[in-house]
C-alpha positions as CSV (number, residue, x, y, z in Angstrom):
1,X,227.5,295.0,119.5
2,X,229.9,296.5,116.9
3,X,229.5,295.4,113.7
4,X,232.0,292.8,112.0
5,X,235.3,294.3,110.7
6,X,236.2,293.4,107.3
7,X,236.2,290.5,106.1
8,X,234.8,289.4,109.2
9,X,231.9,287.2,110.5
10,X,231.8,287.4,114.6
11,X,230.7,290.9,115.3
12,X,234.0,293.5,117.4
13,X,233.8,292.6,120.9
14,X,232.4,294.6,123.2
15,X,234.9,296.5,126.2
16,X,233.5,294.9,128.9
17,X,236.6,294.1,131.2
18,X,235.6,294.9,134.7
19,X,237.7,295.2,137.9
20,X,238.7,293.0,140.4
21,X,238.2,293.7,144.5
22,X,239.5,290.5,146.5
23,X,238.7,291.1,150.2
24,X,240.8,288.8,151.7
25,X,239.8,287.6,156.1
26,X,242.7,286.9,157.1
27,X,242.7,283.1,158.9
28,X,239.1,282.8,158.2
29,X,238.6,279.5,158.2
30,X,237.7,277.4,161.2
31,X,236.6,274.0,162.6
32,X,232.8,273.1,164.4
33,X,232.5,274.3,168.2
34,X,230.6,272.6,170.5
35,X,229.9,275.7,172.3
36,X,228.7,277.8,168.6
37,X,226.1,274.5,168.6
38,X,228.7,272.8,165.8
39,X,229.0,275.5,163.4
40,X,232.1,277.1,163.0
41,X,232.3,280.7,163.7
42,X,231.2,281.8,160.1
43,X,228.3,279.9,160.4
44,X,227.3,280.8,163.8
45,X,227.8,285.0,163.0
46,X,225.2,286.8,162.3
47,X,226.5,288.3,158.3
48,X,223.3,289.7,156.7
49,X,225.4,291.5,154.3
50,X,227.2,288.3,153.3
51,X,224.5,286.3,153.5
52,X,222.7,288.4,150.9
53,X,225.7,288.4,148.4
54,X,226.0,284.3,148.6
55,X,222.6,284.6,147.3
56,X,223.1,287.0,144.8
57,X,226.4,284.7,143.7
58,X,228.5,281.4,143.9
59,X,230.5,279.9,146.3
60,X,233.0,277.4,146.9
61,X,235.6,276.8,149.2
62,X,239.4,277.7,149.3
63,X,241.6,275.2,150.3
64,X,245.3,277.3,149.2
65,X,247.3,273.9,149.1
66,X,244.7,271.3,149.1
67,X,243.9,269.2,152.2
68,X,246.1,268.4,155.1
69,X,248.9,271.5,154.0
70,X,248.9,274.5,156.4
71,X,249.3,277.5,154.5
72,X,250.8,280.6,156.0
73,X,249.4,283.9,155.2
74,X,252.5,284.6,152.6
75,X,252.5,281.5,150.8
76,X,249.2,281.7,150.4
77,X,249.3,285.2,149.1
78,X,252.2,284.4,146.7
79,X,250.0,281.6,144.8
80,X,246.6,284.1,145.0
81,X,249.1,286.7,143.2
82,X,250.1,284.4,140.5
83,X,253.6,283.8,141.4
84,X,253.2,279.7,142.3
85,X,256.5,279.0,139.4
86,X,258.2,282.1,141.0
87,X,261.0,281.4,144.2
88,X,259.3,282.8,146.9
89,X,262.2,285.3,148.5
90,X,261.4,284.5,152.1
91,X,259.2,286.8,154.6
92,X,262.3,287.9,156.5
93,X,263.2,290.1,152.6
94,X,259.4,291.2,152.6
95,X,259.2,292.0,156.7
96,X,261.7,294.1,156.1
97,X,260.8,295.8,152.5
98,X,257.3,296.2,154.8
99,X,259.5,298.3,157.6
100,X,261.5,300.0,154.6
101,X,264.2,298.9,155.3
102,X,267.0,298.3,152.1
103,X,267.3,294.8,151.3
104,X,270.7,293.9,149.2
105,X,269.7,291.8,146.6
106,X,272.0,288.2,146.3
107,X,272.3,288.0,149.9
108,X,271.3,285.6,152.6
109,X,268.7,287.0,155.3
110,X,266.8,286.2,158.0
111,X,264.3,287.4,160.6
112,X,266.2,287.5,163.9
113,X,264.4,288.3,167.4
114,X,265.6,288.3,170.8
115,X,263.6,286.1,172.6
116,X,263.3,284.8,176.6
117,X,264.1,281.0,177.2
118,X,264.6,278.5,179.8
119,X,267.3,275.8,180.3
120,X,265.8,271.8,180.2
121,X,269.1,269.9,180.3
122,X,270.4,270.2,177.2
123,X,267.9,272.0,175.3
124,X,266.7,275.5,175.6
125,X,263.0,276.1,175.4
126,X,261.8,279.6,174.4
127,X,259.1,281.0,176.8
128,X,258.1,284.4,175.8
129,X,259.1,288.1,173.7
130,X,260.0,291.3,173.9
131,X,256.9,293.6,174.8
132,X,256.4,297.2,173.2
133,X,257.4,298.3,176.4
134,X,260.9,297.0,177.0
135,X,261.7,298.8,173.5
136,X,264.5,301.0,175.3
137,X,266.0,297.3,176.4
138,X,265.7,295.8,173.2
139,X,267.1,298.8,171.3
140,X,270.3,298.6,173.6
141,X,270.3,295.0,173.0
142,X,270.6,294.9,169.8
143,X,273.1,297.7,169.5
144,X,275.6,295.4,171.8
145,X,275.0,292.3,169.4
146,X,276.1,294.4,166.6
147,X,279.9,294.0,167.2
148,X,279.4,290.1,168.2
149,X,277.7,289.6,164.8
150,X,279.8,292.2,162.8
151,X,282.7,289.2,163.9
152,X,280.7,286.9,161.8
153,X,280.7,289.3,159.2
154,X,276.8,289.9,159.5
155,X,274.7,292.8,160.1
156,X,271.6,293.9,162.1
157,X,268.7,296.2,160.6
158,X,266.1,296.9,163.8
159,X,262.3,296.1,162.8
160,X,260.0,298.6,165.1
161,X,260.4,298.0,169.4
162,X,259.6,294.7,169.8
163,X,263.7,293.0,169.5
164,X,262.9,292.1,165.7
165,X,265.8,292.9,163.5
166,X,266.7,291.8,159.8
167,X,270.0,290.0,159.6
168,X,271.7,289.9,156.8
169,X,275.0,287.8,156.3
170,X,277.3,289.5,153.6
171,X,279.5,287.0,152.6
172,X,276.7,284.0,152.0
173,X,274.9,284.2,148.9
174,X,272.0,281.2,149.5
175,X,269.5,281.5,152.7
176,X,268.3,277.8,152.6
177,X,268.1,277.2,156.2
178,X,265.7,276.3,158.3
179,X,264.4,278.2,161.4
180,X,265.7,278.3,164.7
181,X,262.7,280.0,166.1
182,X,260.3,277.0,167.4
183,X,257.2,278.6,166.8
184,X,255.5,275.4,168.5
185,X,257.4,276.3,171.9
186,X,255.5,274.1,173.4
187,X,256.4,271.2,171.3
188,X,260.3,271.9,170.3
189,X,263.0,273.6,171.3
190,X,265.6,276.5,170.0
191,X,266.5,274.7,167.2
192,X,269.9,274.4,165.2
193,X,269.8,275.7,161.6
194,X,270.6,273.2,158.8
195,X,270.3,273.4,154.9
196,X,267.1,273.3,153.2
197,X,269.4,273.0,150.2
198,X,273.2,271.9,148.4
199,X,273.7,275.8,148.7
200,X,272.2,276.5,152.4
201,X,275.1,274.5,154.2
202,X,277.4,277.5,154.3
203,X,275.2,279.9,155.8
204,X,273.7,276.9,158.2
205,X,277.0,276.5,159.6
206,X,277.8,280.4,159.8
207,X,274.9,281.2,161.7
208,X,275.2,278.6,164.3
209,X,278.3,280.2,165.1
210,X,277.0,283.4,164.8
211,X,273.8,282.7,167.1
212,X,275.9,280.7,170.0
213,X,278.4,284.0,170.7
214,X,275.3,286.1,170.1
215,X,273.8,283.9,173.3
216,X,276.9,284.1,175.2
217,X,277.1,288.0,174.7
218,X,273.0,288.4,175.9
219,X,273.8,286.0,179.2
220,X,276.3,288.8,180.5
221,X,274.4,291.6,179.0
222,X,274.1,294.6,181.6
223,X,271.0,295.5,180.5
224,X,270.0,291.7,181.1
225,X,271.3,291.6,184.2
226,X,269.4,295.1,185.3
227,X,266.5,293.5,183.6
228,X,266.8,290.4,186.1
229,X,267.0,292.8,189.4
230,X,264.0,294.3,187.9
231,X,261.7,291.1,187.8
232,X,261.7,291.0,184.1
233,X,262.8,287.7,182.6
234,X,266.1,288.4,180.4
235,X,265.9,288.6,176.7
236,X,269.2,286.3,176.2
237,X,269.0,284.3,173.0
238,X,268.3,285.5,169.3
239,X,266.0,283.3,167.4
240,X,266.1,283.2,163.5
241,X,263.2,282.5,161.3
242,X,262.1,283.2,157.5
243,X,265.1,283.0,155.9
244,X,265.6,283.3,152.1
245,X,267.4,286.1,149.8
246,X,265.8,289.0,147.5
247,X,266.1,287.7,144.1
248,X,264.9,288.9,140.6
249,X,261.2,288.8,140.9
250,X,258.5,290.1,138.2
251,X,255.8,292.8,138.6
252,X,252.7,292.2,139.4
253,X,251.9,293.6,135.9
254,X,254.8,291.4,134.0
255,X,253.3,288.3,135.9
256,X,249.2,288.9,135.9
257,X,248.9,291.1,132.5
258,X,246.8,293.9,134.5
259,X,247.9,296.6,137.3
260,X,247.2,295.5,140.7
261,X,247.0,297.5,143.7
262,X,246.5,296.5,147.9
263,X,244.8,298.5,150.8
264,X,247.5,297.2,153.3
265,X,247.4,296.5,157.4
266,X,250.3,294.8,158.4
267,X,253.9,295.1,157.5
268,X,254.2,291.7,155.8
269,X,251.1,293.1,153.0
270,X,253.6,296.3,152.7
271,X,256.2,294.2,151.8
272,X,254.8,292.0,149.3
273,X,253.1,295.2,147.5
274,X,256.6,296.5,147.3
275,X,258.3,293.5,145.8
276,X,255.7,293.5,143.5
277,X,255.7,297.1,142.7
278,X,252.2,297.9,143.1
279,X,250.5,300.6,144.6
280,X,249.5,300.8,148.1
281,X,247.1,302.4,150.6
282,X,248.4,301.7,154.4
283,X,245.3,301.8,156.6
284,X,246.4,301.2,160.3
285,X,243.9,299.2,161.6
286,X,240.5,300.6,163.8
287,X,239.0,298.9,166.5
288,X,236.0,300.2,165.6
289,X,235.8,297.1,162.5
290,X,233.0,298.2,161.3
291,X,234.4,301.6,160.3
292,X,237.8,299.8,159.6
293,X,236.4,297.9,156.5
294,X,234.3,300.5,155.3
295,X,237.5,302.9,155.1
296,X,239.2,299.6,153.0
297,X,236.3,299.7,150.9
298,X,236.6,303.0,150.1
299,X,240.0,303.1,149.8
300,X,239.9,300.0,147.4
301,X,237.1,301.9,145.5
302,X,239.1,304.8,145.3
303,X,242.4,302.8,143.6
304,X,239.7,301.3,141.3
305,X,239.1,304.4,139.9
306,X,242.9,305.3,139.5
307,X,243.3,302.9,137.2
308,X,244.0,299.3,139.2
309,X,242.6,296.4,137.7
310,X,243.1,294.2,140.2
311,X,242.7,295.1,144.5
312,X,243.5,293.3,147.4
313,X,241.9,294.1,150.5
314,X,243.4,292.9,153.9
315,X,242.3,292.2,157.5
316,X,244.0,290.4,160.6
317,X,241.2,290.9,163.1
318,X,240.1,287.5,161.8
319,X,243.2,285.7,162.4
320,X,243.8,287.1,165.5
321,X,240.5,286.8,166.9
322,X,241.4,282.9,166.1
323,X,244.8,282.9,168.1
324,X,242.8,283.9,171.1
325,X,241.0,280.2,171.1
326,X,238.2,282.1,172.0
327,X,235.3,280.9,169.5
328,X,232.7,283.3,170.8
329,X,235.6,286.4,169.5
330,X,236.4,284.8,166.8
331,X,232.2,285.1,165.9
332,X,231.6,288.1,167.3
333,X,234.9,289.9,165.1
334,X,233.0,288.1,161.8
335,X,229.7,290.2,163.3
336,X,231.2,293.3,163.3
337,X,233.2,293.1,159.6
338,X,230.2,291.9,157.8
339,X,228.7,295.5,159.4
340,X,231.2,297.1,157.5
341,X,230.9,295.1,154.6
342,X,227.3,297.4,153.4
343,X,229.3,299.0,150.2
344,X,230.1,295.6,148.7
345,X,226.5,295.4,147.2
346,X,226.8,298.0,145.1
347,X,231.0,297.5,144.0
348,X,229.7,293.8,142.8
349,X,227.1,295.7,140.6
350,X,230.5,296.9,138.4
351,X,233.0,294.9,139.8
352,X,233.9,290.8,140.2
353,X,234.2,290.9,144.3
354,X,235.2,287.9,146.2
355,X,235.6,287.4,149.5
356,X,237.8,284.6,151.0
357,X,240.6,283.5,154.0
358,X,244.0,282.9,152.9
359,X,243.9,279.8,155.3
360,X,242.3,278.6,159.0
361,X,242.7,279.7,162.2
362,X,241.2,277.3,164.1
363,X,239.6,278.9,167.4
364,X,240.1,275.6,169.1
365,X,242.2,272.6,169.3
366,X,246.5,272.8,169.9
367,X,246.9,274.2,166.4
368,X,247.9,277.1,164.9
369,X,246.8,277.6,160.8
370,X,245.2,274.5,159.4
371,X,243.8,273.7,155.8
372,X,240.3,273.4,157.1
373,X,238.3,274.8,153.9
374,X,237.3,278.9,154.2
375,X,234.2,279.3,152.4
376,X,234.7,281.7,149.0
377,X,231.7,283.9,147.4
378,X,232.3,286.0,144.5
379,X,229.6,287.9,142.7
380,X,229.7,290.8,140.0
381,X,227.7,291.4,136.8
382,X,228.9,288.2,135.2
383,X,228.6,285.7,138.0
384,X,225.7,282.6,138.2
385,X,224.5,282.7,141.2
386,X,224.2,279.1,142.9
387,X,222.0,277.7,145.4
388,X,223.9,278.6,148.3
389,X,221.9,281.6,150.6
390,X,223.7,282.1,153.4
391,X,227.6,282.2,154.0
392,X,229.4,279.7,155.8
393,X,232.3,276.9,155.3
394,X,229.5,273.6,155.6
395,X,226.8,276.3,152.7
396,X,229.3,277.2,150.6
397,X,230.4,273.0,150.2
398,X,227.6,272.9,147.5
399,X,228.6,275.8,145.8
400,X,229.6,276.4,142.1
401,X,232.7,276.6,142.6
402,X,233.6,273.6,144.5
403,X,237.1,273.6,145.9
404,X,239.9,276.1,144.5
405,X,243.4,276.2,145.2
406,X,245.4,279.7,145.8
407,X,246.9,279.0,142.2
408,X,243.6,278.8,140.8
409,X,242.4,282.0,142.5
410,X,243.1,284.8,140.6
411,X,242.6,283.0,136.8
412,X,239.1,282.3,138.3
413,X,238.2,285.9,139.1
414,X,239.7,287.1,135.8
415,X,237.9,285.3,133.5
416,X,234.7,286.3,135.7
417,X,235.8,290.0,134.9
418,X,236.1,289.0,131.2
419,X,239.8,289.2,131.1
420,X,241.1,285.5,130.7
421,X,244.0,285.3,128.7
422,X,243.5,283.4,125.5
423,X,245.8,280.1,125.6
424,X,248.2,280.5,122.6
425,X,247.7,284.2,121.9
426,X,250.8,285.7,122.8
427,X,250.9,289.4,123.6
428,X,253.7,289.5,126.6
429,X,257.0,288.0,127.0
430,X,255.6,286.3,130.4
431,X,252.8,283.9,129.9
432,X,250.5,286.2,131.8
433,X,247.3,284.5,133.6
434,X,245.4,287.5,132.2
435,X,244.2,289.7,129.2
436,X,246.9,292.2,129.1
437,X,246.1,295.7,129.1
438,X,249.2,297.2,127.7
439,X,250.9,294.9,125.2
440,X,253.8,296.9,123.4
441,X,252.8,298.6,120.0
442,X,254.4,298.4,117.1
443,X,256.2,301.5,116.5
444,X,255.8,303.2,113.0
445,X,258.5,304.8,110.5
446,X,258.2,307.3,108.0
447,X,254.4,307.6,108.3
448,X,252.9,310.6,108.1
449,X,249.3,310.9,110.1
450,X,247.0,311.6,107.7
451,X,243.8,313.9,108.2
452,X,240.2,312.3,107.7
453,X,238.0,315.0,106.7
């Protein structure tokens, strides 16, 4: 301890601040399986090296949006980053910030994709996508839509081989509409936009018009037609999902108070570390997981040390080990992370670590994300550890945490790091959720440094 200052009593705080490494499953969470013997996927792995950190520190379990709410993975994200009381811009602006792509800020966009379908009466039922394969198709497709769209004064950006695009509409300002991508094909059809909002009814009544001629345009396609004579079902109808507009949007560091940084594997965590401004290290991912979260360690390690206060670590193999609805893959991916998870024992002795889902993927039942609970540990030099031993959604139930919400995330981790911003001390212009590092100083006039002998 430093002695008091004068005029003080409380001795000069010590500069203990530590970092932050959130390793983040993607889809974690899941629901009991007959076939694992009732345990969900967690439970039934094999995780020594988890195990051994739930016993070294306190869990709980994250529920993003409380019970009942589906998250998706960037909803979640944007309440884990702090930015709950921020308007969330829409995936379609960070897909395509993710694909670096420009994205003109004020305008309406979405996520378009050309998509096969099927005629029920009156309703048209999608039935499948484009496949990495039929990229020299979907390239061509696109291209012809271009004119058809440019009619509605609206504008395609391609997004890799797989008929993605960005779609932008110049003249609409709001993108409050809803999706006319099903995503439950099984359940609902190609549905018709309408406003989420007063200002969404423009572009709601522009894009129907713009997606019906873009249908009619793919039904006499050439390269449809070619693709027909092929045996390959026709890619003839452009589905629109994720639509929102790039809007003024704070830095991690004007939101938080601390510099963050992300070890990225998917286009979507690219995007959000962009609109955020914070640096990035792209991994693309191994199949060899083991080795794959050992390189995210050490890349995560390695933007510690350059200065980031704050890092997110991503995986998908989680989540789309659930999509399979294969339980036993779903354990068996969990198996092979925790393999690669040996280097967290000795970050948490100079770190806070935590290690979460950013919702379920349920590796059973007709569902896609769910808010089933995903059981969160977080350890580091300032953490109590609990009762809890082994890791695990039904373990980590009687944790010390109990349940947290993605809002209540990060402040959680930060006052375990010892930066928890003092309620009522002002030092930014943002009410920041943490003990800034960098408030502004006070410049000085006319002073001359003086020499101390």
């Amino acid at each position: 301890m430093k002695p008091p200052g004068y005029g003080e009593t409380q001795p000069r705080l010590s500069d203990d601040r530590l970092p932050i490494v959130l390793v983040i499953l993607d889809g974690l969470g899941d629901r009991p399986i007959p076939e694992l013997g009732g345990r969900t996927p967690a439970e039934a792995a094999h995780t020594p090296h988890l195990d051994a950190l739930a016993r070294r520190g306190a869990s709980g379990w994250h529920l993003p949006f409380g019970w009942g709410r589906a998250p998706t993975s960037e909803l979640a994200h944007w309440a884990m980053f702090g930015y709950a009381d921020v308007p969330f811009p829409g995936r379609a602006v960070l897909e395509a910030l993710g694909a670096g792509l420009t994205v003109e800020a004020g305008r309406a966009v979405t996520h378009a994709s050309l998509r096969t379908s099927r005629r029920d009466g009156h309703a048209l039922h999608i039935t499948g996508r484009a496949r990495a394969e039929d990229a020299p198709d979907t390239a061509e497709l696109l291209e012809g839509l271009a004119p058809v769209l440019a009619g509605h004064r609206m504008t395609l950006a391609r997004l890799g081989d797989r008929g993605e695009a960005l779609l932008t509409a110049t003249d609409h300002r709001c993108g409050d509409v809803t999706d006319t991508d099903p995503l439950f094909e099984t359940f609902h059809p190609w549905m018709l936009p309408v406003p989420t909002g007063p200002g969404g009814e423009p572009f709601a009544r522009a894009l129907t018009a713009a997606l019906q001629d873009a249908r009619t345009h793919l039904r006499t396609s050439a390269v449809n037609q070619a693709r027909v004579r092929r045996g390959l079902p026709a890619l003839d109808v452009l589905t629109t999902k994720w639509s929102g507009r790039l809007g003024a949007i704070p830095t991690f560091v004007e939101q938080v108070g601390v510099p963050g940084a992300m070890v990225t594997s998917t286009r979507l965590y690219r995007g959000i570390a962009t609109v955020l401004e914070m640096p990035a290290t792209h991994l693309q991912p191994l199949e060899d997981l083991e080795r794959d979260m050992v390189a995210r360690l050490d890349a995560a390690a390695d933007l510690v040390a350059a200065g980031a206060r704050f890092v997110h670590v991503h995986t998908k193999a989680t989540d789309e080990a659930g999509h399979t609805k294969q339980p036993h893959a779903k354990r068996d991916v969990l198996e092979m992370i925790d393999r690669g998870l040996t280097g967290l024992a000795e970050l948490a002795g100079k770190a806070v670590v935590a290690v979460t889902g950013d919702h379920a993927t349920p590796s059973t039942h007709g569902v896609m994300h769910t808010a089933d609970p995903t059981p969160l540990l977080v350890a580091g030099p300032t953490v109590r550890a609990d009762d809890v031993t082994e890791w695990g959604e039904l373990p980590a139930r009687n944790g010390w945490w109990g349940p947290v919400r993605a809002e209540e995330l990060l402040p959680l981790l930060l006052g375990q790091a010892n930066r928890p911003v003092f309620l009522g001390h002002r030092i930014t212009a943002r009410p920041v959720i943490a003990l800034a590092d960098s408030p502004l100083p006070m410049p000085l006039h006319n002073e001359r440094t003086t020499a101390r002998p």
